[in-house]
N, CA, C and O of each residue as an XYZ file, in Angstrom:
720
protein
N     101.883    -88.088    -48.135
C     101.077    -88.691    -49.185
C     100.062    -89.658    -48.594
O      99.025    -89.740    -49.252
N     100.125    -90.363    -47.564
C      99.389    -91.360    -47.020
C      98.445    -90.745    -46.113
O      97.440    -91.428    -45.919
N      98.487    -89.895    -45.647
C      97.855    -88.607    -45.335
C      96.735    -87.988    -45.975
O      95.618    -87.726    -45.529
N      97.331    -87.771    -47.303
C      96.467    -87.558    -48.014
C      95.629    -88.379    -48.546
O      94.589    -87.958    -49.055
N      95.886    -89.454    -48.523
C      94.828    -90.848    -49.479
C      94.172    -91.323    -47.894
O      93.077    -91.883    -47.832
N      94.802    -91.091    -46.940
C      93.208    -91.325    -46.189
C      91.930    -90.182    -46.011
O      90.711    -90.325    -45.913
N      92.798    -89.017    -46.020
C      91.432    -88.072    -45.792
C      90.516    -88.602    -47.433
O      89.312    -88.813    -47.577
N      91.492    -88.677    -48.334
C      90.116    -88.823    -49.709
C      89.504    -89.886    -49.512
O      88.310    -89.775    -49.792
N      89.826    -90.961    -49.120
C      89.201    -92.062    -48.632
C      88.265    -91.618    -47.652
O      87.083    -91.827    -47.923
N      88.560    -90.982    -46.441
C      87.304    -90.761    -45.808
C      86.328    -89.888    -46.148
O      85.214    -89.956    -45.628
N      86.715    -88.785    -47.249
C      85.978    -88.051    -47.696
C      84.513    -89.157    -48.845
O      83.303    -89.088    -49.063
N      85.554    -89.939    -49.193
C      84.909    -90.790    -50.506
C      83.617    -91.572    -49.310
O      82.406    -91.507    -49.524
N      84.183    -92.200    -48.211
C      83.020    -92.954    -47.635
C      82.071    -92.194    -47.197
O      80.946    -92.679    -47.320
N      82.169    -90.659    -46.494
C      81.114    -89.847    -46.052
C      80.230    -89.680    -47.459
O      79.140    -90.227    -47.627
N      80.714    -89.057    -48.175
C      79.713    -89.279    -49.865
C      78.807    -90.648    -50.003
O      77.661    -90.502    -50.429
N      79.198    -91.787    -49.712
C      78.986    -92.860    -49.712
C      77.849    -93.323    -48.350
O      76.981    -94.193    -48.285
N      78.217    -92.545    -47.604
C      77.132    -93.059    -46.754
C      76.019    -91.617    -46.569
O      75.312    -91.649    -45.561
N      75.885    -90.543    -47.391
C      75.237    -89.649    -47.737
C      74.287    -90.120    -49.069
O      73.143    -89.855    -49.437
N      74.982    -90.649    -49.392
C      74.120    -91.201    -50.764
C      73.438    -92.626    -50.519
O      72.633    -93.113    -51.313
N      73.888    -93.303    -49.210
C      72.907    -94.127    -48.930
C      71.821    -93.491    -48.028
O      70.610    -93.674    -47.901
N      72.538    -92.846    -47.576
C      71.141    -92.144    -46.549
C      70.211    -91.691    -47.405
O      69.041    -91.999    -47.178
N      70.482    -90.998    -48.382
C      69.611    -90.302    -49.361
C      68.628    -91.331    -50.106
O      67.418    -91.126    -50.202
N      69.313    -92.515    -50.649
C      68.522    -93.501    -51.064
C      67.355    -94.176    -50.201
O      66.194    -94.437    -50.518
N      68.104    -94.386    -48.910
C      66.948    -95.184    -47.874
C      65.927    -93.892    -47.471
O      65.015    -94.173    -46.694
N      66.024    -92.487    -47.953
C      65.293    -91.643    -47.429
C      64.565    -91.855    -48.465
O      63.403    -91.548    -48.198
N      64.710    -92.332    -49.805
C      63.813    -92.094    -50.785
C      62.961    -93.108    -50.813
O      61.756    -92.989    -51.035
N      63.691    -94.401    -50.535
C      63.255    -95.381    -50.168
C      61.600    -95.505    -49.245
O      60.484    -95.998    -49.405
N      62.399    -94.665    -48.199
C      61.165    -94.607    -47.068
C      59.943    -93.650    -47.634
O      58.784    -93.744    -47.228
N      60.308    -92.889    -48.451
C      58.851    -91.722    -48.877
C      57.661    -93.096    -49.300
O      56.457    -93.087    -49.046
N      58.268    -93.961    -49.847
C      57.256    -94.807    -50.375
C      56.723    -95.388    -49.868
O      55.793    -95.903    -50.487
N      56.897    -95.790    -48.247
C      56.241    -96.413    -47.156
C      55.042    -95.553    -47.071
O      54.749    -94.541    -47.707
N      54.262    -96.351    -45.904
C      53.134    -95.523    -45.307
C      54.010    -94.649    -43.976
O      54.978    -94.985    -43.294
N      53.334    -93.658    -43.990
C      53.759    -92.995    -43.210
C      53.705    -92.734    -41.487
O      52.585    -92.843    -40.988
N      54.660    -92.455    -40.716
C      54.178    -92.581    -39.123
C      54.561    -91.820    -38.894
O      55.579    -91.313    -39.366
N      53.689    -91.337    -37.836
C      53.987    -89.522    -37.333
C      55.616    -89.428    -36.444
O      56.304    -90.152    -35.725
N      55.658    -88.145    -36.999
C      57.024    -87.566    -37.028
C      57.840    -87.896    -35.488
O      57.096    -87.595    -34.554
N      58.841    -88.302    -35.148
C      59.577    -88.783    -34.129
C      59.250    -90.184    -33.464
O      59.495    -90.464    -32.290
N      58.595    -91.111    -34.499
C      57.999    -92.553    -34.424
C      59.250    -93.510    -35.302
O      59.160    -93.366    -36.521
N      60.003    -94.134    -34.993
C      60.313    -95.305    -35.273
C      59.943    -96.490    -34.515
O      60.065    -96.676    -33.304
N      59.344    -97.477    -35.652
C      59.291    -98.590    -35.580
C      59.975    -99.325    -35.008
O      61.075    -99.188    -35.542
N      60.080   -100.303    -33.968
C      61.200   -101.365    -33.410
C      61.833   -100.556    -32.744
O      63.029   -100.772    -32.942
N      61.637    -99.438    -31.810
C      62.425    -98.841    -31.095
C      62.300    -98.540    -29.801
O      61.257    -98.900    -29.256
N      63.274    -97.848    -29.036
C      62.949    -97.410    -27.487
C      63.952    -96.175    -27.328
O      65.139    -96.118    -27.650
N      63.020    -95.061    -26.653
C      64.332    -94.088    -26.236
C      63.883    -93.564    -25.448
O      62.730    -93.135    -25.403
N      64.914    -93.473    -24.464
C      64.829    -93.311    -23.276
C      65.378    -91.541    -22.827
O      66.578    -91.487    -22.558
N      64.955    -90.788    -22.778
C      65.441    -89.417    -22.253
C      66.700    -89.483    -21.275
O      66.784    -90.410    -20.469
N      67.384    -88.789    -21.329
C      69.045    -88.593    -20.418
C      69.921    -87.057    -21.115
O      69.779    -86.429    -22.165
N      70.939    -86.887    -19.787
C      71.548    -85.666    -20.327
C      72.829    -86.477    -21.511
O      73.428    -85.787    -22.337
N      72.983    -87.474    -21.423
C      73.808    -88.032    -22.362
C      73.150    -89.280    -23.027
O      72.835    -90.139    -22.204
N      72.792    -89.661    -24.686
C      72.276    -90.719    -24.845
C      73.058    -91.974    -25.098
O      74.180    -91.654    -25.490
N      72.941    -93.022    -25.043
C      73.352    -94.125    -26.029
C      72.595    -94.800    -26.740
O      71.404    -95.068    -26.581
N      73.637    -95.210    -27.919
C      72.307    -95.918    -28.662
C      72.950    -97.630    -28.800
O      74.074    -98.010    -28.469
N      72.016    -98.315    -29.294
C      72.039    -99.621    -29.262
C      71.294   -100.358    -30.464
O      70.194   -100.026    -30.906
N      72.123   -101.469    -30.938
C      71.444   -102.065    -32.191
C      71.351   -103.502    -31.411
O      72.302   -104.089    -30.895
N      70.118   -103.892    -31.438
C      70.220   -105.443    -30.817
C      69.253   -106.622    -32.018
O      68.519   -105.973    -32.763
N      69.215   -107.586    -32.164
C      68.221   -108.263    -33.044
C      67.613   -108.968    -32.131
O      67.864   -110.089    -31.689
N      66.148   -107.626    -31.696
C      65.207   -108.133    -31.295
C      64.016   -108.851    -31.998
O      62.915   -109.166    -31.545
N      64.555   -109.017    -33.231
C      63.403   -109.789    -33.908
C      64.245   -110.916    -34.637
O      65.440   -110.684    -34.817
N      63.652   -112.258    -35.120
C      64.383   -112.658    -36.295
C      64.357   -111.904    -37.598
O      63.866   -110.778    -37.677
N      64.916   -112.570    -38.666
C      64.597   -112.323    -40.405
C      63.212   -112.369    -40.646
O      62.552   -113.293    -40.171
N      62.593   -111.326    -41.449
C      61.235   -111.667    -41.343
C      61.572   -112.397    -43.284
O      62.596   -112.478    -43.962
N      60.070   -112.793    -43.543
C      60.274   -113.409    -45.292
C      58.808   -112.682    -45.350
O      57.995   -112.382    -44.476
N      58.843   -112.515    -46.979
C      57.804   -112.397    -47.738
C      57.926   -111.319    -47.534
O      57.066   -110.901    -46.759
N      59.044   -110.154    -48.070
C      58.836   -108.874    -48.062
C      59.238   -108.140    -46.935
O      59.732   -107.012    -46.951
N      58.968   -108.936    -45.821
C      58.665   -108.384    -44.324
C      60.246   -108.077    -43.697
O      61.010   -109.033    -43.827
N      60.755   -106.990    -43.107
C      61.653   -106.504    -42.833
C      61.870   -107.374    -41.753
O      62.927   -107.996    -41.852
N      61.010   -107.682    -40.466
C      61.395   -108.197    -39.448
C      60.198   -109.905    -38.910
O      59.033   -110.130    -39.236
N      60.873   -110.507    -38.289
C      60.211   -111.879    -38.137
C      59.762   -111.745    -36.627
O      59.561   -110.747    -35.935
N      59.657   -113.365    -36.304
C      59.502   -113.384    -34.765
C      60.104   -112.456    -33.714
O      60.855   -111.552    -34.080
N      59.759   -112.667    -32.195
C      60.865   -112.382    -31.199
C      62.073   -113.473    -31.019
O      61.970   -114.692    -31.157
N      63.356   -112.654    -30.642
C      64.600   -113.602    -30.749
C      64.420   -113.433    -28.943
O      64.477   -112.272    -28.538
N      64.235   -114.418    -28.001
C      63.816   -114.395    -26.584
C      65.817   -114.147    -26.161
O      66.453   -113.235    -25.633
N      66.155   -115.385    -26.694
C      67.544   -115.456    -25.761
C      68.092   -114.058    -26.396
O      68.126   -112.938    -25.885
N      68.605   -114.610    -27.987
C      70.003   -113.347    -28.466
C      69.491   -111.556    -28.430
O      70.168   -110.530    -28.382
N      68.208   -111.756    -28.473
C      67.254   -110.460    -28.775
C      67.023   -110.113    -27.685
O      68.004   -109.577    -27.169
N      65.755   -110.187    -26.762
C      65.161   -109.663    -26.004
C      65.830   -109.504    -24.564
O      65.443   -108.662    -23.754
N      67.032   -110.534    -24.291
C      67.852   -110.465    -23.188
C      68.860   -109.599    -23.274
O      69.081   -108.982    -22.232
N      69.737   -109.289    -24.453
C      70.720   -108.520    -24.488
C      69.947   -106.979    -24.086
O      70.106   -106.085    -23.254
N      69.173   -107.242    -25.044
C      68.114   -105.520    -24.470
C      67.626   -105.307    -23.542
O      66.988   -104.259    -23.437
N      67.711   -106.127    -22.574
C      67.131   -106.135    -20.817
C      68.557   -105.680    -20.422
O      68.860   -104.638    -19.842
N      69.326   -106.617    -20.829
C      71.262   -106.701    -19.598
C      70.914   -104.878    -20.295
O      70.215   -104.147    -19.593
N      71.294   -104.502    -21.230
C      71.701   -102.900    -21.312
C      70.217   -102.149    -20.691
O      70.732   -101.073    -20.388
N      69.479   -102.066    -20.495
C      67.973   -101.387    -19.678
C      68.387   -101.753    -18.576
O      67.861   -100.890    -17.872
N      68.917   -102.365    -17.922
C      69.168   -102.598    -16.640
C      70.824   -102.388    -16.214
O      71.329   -102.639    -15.120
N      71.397   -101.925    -17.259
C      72.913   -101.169    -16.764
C      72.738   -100.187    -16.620
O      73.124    -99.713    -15.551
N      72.018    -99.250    -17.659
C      71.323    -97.961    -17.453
C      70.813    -97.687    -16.514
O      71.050    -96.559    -16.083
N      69.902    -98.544    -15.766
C      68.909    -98.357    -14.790
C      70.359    -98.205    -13.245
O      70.601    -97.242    -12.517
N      71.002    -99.594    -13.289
C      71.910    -99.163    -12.182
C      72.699    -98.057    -12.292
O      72.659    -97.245    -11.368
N      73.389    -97.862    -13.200
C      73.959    -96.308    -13.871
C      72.891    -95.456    -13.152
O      73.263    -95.122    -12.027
N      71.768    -95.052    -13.469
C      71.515    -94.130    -13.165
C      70.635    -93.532    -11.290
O      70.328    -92.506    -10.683
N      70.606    -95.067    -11.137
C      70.612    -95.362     -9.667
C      71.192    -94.862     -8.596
O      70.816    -94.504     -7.480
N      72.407    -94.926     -9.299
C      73.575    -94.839     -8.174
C      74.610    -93.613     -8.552
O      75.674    -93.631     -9.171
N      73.743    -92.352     -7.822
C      74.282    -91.315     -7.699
C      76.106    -91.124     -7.416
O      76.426    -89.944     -7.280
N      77.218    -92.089     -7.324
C      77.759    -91.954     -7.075
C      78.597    -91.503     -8.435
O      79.296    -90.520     -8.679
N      78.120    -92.946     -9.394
C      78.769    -92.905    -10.548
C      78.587    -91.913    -11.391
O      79.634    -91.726    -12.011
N      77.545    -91.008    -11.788
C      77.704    -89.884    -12.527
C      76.583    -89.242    -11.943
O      75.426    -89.518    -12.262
N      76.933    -88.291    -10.993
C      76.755    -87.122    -10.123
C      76.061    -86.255    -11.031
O      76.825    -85.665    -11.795
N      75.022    -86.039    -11.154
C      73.990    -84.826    -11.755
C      73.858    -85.153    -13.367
O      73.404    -84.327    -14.159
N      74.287    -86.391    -13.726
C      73.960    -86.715    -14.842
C      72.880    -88.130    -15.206
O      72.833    -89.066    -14.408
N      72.183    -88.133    -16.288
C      71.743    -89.435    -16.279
C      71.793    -89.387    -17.658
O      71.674    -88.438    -18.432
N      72.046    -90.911    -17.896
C      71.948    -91.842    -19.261
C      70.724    -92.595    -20.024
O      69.938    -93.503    -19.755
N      70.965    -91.796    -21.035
C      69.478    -92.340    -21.660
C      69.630    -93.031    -23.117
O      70.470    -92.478    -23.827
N      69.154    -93.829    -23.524
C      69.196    -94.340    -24.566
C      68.200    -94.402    -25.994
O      66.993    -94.174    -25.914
N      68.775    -94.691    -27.107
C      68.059    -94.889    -28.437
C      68.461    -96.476    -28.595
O      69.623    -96.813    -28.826
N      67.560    -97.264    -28.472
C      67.626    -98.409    -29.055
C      66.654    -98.980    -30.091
O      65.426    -98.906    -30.116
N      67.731    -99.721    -31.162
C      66.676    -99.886    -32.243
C      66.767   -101.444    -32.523
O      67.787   -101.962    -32.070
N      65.901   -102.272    -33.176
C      65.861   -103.344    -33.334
C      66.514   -103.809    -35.122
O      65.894   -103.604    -36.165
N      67.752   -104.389    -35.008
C      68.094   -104.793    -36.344
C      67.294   -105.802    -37.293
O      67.568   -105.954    -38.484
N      66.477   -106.338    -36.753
C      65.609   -107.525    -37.087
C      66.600   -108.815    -38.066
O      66.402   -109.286    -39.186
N      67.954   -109.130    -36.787
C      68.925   -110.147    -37.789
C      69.261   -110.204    -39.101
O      69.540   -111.206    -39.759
N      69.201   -108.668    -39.564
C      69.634   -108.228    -40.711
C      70.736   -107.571    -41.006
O      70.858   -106.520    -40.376
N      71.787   -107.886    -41.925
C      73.234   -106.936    -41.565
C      72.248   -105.729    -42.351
O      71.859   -104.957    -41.474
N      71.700   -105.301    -43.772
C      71.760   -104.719    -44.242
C      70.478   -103.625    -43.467
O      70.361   -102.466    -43.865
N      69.678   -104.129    -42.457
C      68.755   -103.743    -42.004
C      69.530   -102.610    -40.776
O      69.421   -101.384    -40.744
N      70.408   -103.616    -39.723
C      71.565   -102.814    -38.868
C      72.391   -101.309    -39.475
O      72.522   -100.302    -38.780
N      72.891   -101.441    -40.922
C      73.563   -100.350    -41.543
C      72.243    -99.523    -41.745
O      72.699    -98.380    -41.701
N      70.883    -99.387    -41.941
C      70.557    -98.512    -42.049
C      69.491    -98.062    -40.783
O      68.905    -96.980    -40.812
N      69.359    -98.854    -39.889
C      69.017    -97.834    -38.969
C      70.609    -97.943    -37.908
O      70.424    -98.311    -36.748
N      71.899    -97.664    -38.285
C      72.656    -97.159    -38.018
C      72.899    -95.801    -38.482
O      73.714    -95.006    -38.014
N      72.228    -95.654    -39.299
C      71.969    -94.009    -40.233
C      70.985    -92.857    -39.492
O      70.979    -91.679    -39.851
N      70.082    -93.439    -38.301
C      69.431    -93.080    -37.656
C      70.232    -92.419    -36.619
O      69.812    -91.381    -36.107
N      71.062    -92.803    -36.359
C      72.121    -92.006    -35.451
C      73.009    -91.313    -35.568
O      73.555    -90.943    -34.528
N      73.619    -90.765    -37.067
C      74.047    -89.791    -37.844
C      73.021    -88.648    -38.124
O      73.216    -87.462    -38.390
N      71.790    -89.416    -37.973
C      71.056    -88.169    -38.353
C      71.004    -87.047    -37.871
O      70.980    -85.951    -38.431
N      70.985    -87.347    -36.698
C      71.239    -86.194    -35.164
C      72.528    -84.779    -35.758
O      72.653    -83.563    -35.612
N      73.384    -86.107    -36.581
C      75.147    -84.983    -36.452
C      74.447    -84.268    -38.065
O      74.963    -83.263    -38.554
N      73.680    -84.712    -38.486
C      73.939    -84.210    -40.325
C      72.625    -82.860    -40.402
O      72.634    -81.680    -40.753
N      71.764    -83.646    -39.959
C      70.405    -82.579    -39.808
C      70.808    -80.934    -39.454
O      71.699    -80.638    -38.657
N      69.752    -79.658    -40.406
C      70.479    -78.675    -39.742
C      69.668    -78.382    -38.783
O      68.785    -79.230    -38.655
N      69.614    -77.528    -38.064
C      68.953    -77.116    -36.683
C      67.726    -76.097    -36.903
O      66.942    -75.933    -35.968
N      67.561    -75.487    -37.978
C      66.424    -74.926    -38.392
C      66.825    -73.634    -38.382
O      66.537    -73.068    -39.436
N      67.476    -72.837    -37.456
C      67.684    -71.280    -36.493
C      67.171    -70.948    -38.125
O      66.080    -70.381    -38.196
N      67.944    -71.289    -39.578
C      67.591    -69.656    -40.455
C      66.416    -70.073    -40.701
O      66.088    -69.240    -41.546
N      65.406    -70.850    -40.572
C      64.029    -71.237    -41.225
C      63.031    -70.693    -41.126
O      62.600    -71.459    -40.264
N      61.984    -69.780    -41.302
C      60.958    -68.821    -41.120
C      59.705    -69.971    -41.394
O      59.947    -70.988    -42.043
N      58.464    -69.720    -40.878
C      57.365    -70.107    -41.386
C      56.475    -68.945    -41.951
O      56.634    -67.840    -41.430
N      55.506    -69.080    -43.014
C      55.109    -67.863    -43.353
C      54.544    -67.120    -42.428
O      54.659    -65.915    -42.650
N      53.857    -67.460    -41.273
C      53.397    -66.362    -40.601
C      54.516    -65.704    -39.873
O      54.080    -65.051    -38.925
N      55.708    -65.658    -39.984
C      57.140    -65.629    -39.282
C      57.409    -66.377    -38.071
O      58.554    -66.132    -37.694
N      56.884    -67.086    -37.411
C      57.065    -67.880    -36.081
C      58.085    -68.996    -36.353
O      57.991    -69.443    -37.496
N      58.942    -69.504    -35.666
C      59.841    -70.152    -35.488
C      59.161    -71.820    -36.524
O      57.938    -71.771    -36.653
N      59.628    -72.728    -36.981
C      58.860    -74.274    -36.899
C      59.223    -74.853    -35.957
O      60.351    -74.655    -35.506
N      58.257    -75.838    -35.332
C      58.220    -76.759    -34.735
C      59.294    -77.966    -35.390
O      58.973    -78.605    -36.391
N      60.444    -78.151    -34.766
C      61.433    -79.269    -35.144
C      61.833    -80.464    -34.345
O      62.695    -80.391    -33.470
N      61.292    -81.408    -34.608
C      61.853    -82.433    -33.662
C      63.145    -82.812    -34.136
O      63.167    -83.468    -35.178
N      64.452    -82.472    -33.462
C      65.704    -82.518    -33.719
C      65.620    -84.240    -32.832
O      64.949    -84.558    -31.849
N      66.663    -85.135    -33.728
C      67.127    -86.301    -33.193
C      68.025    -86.026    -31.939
O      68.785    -85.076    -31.750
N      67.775    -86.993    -31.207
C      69.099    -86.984    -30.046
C      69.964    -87.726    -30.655
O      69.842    -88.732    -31.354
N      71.123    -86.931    -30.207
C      72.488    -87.013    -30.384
C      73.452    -88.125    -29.583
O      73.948    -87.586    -28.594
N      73.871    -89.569    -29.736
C      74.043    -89.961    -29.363
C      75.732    -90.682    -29.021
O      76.226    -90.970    -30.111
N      76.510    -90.964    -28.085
C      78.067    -90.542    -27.796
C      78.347    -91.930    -28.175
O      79.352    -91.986    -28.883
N      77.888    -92.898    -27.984
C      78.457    -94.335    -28.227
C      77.261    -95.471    -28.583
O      76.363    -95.692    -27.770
N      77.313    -95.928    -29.435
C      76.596    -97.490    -29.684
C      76.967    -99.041    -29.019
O      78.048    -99.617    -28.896
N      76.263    -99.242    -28.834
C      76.395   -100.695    -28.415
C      75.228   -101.284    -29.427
O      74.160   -100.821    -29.827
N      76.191   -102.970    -29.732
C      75.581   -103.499    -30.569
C      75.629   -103.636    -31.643
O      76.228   -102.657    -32.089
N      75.224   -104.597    -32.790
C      75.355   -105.407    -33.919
C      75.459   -106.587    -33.433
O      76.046   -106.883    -32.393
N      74.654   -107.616    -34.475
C      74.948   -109.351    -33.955
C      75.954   -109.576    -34.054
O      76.607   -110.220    -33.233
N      76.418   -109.045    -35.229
C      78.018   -110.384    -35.293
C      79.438   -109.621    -35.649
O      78.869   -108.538    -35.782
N      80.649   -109.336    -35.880
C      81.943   -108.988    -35.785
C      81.733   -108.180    -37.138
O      81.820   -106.954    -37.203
N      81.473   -108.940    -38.114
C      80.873   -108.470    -39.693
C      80.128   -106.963    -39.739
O      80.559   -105.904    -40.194
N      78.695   -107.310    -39.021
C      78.161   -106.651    -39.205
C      78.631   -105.113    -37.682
O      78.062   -104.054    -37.419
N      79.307   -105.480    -37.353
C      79.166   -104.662    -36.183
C      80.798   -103.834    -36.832
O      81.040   -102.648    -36.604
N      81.526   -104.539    -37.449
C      82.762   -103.677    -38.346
C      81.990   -102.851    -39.419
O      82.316   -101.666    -39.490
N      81.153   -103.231    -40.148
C      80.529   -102.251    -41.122
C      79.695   -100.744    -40.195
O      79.944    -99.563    -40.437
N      78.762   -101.232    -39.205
C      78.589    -99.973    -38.253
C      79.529    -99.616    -37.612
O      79.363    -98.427    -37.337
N      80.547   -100.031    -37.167
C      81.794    -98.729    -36.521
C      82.614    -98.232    -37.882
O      83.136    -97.121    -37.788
N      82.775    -98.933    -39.113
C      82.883    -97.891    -39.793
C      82.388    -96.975    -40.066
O      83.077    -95.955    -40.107
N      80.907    -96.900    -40.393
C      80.386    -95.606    -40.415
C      80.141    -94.890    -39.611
O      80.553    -93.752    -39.832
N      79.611    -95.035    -38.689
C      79.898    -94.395    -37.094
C      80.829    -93.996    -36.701
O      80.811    -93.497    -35.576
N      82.041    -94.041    -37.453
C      83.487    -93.425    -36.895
C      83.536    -92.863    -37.431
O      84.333    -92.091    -36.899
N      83.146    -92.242    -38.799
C      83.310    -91.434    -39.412
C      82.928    -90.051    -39.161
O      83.487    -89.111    -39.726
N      81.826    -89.892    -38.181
C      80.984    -89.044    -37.277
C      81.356    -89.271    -35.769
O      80.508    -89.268    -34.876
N      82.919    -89.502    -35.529
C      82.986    -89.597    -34.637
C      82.276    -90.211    -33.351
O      82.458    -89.820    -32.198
N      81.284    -91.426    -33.830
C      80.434    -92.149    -32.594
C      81.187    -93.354    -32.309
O      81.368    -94.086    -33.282
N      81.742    -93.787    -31.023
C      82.107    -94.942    -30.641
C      81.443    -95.827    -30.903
O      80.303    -95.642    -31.328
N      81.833    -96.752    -30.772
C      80.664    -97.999    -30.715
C      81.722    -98.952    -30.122
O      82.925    -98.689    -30.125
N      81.208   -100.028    -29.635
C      81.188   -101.526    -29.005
C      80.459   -102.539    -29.189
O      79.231   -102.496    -29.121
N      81.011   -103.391    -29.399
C      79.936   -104.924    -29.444
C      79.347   -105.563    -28.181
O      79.978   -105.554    -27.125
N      78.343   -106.021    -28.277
C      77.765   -106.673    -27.300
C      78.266   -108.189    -26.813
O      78.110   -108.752    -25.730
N      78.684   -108.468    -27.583
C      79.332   -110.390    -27.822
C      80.528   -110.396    -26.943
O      81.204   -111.419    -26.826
């Protein structure tokens, strides 16, 4: 029985974070638009395996504004220490032999509610379909920029907000870790 009330429970939160995705997608139609494989506040780095990362490289922005200043210490340093683990990672042929690590990092702008949804950015990869049955009318394949797929997160500011992204992120099977 307990068995059973967690799968409905996890069934109930995947609905739940499908229907937020769906909202912040509707959300976003109303923005201005940026060409296709452009996020804002971001960095990604090519590798045969990615990671991704939520850091608050900006403060709270006000007046509407999603994101504020640069955060120098909590922001812009944590996102150097991980660019530069990567960098030795991938340096040093010893540690992973014919592989390299690449990353998606996005900027939370010291927002929990801002963090949960470009934590949705990294589900997208697992939910999106791949196109194979899709025809274009002249029959030629479409052009798809598929998200990279990413194995573990690092990041969220605080215990709070970084428990609300490994919940959903676990649900899709993505690790995650805190930076703190």
């Amino acid at each position: 029985l307990s068995m059973l009330k967690r799968e409905v429970w996890e069934l109930t939160l995947i609905r739940l974070v499908l229907l937020l995705y769906c909202s912040l997608t509707a959300a976003q139609a109303a923005k201005p638009k940026v060409p296709s494989g452009t996020h804002l506040n971001s960095i990604r780095i090519d590798g045969d395996i990615s990671l991704g990362g939520l850091f608050p490289v900006h403060s709270r922005g006000n007046e509407g504004k999603a994101c504020g200043e640069l955060k120098k210490e909590k922001g812009i340093h944590r996102l150097e220490a991980m660019l530069f683990a990567l960098d030795r990672i991938n340096n040093d042929h010893s540690l992973l032999p014919n592989i390299t690590l690449g990353a998606r990092i996005l900027d939370t702008c010291s927002r929990d509610t801002h963090a949960l949804e470009q934590s949705l950015t990294f589900v997208q990869a697992l939910i999106e379909k791949d196109g194979t049955d899709v025809k274009c009318l002249g029959g030629g394949a479409p052009i798809i920029t598929k998200p990279e797929r990413v194995v573990g997160v690092i990041g969220a500011s605080s215990s709070s907000v970084s428990i609300m992204v490994a919940n959903i992120l676990r649900l899709f099977k993505v690790r995650t870790t805190p930076w703190w």
